[in-house]
N, C-alpha and C positions, 0 to 999 in steps of 0.2 A: 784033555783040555778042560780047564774048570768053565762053567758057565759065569757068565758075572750078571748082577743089574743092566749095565750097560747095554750088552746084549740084549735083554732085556727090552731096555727102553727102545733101542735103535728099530729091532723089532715092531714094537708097538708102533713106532715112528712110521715104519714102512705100512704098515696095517693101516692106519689114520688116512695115509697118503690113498692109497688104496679104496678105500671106502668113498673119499670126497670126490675121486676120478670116476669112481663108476655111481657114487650119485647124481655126478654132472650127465652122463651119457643115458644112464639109465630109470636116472627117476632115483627118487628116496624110497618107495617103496618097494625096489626091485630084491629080488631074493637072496642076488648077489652081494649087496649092502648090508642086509638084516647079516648076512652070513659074515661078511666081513667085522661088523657090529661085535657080534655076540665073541667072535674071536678077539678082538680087541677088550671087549670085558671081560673073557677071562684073562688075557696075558696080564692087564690091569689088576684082578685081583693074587695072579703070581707076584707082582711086584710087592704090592700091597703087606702081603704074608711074608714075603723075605723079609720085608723094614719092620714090620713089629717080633718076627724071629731075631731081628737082630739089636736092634732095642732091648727084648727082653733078654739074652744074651746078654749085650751092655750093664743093665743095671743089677740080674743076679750077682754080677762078678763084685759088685759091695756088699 
């Protein structure tokens, strides 16, 4: 099964959700948030490097 963006995003989507639920419960500084955080920055910068792999992709092909 190929992975898409999508996945991707939905992903990030639920991480977000995630983060905001347990910084209502827990505080914003809680360690569980930073952890959610930092996961959410990476998934961020996965997407990030797809779109410019596939941009550059795109315009080699002229």
């Amino acid at each position: 099964m190929v992975k898409t963006d999508y996945d991707d995003r939905t992903q990030l989507e639920m991480l977000r959700k995630k983060m905001v639920t347990a910084a209502l419960i827990h505080g914003m500084n809680h360690p569980l948030v930073l952890k959610y955080s930092q996961q959410i920055d990476e998934k961020h910068n996965v997407l990030l490097k797809n779109s410019y792999v596939k941009e550059s992709e795109m315009y080699s092909a002229y």
